[in-house]
C-alpha positions, 0 to 999 in steps of 0.5 A, spaced: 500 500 500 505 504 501 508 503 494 502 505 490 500 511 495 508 513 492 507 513 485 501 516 486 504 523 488 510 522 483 503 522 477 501 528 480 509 532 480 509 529 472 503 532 471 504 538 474 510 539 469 507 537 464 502 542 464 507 548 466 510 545 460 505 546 455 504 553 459 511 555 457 510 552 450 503 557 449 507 563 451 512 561 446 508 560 440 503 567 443 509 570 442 512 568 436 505 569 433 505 576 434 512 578 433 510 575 425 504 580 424 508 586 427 513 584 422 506 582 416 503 589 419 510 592 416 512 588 409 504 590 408 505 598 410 512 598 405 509 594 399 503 599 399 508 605 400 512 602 393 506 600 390 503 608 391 510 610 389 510 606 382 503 609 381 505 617 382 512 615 378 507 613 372 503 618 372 509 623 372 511 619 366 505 619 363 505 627 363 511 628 361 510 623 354 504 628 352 507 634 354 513 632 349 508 629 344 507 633 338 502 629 334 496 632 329 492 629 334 493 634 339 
């Protein structure tokens, strides 16, 4: 009877570490989570800020062509 009263304690000790090894590993991966949509949040801000670039750099070439062209149809 003694035998089993013991590795009943130890069974609860076990469980006590798994569950603050699974706590630990949450907190991990809650972290990581938000560290790759902070960094998702900045790749998106710079590639909507290249893409809004690219359109004015258009739209300036775009003037300058007509402004150069001497066609008839002007």
């Amino acid at each position: 009877m003694t035998r089993r009263g013991a590795s009943a304690g130890q069974g609860g000790f076990a469980l006590l570490i798994v569950l603050w090894t699974l706590a630990g590993l949450s907190l991990l991966v809650s972290i990581v989570i938000a560290t790759a949509d902070s960094g998702l949040r900045g790749v998106y801000a710079l590639r909507s800020a290249a893409q809004l670039q690219d359109a004015a750099d258009g739209e300036v070439w775009d003037a300058v062509f007509h402004v150069m062209d001497r066609s008839a149809a002007r």
